[in-house]
C-alpha positions in Angstrom: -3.1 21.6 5.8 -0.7 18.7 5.2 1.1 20.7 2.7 1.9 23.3 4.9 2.6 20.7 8.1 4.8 18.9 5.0 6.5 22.6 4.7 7.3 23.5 8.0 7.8 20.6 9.7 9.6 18.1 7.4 12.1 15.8 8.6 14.3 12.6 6.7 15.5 11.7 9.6 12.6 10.0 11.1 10.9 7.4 9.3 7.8 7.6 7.8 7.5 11.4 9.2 7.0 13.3 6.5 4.4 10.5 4.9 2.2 9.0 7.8 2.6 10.5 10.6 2.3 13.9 8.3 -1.0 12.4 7.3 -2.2 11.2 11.0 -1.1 14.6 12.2 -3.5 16.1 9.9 -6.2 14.3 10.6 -6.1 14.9 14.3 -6.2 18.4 13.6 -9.2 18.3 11.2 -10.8 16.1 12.9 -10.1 17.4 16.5 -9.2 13.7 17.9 -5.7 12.7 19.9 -6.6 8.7 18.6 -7.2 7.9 14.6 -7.5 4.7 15.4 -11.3 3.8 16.2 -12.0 6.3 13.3 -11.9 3.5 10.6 -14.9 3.9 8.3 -15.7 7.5 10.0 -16.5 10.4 8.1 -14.9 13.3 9.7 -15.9 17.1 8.1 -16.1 15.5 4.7 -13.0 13.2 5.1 -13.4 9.6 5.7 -10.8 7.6 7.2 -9.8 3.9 6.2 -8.3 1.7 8.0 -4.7 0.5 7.2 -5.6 -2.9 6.3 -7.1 -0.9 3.0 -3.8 -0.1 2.3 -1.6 -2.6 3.6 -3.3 -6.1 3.3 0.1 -7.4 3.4 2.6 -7.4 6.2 6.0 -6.0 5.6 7.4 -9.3 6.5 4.9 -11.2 4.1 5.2 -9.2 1.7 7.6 -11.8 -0.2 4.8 -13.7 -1.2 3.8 -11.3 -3.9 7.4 -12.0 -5.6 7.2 -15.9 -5.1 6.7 -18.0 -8.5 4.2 -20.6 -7.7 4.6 -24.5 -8.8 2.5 -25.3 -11.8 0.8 -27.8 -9.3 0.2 -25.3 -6.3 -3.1 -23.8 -6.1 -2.7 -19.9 -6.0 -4.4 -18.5 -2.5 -1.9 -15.7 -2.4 -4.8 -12.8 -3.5 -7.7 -14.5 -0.8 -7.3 -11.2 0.9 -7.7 -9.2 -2.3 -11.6 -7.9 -1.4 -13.3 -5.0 -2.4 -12.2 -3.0 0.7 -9.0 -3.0 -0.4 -7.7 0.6 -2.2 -4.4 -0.2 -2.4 -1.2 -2.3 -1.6 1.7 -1.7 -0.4 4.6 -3.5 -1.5 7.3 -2.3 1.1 9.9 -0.7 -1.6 12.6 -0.2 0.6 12.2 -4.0 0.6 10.9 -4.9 -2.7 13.2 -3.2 -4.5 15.4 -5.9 -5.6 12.5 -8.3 -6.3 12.8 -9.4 -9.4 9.1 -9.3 -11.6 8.9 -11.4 -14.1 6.1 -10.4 -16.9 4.9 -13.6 -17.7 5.2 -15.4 -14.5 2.0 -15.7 -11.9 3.7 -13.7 -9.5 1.5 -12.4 -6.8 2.7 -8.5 -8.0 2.0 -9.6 -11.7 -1.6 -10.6 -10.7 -1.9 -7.3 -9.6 -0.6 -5.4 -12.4 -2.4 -7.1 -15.0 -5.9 -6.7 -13.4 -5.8 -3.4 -11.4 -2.6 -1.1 -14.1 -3.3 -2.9 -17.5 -1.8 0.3 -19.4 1.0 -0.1 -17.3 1.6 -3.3 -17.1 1.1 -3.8 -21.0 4.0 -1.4 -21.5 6.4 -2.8 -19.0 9.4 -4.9 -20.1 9.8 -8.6 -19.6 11.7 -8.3 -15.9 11.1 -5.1 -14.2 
């Protein structure tokens, strides 16, 4: 279904239409709602929906804080909000692009990818 929304309907001129709002229009149709919204944790015909905190602990304007060197005398809080209901994060790209990540640094990002993409991470060069 979203492959064939994603086919017919795709547009790059309007943000984030072909990614969620391809994947909200979706669900309203399987799941025969007009709101996703109060659907967080419901399973729908075999679907379950998350809410977008599982995905985006991180505000787009926070999201800085995963890029920040802390002082060697600053206690690291940054990943509190890292909990088991958390499937992913986003890390904005369109504004983390020119971030720089600094392998052996306690970067918030680096935190990240050494616990959760250790084959990754163990390949990836110094600064990335």
């Amino acid at each position: 279904m979203v492959i064939q929304d994603f086919l017919l309907n795709f547009n790059s001129t309007i943000w984030g239409h072909n990614g969620p709002s391809l994947i909200t229009r979706a669900l309203r149709k399987w799941c025969n709602v007009t709101d996703i919204e109060p659907m967080d944790y419901v399973p729908c015909r075999g679907f379950n929906v998350l809410p977008t905190t599982s995905f985006h602990p991180v505000h787009y304007g926070q999201m800085k804080i995963l890029f920040v060197q802390p002082w060697a005398n600053e206690t690291d809080g940054r990943l509190t909000w890292l909990t088991d209901r958390i499937i992913g994060v986003n890390i904005w790209n369109k504004l983390s692009k020119n971030q720089p990540i600094y392998k052996n640094s306690s970067q918030g990002y680096i935190q990240l990818a050494r616990t959760h993409c250790p084959n990754v991470f163990s390949i990836a060069p110094n600064v990335f």
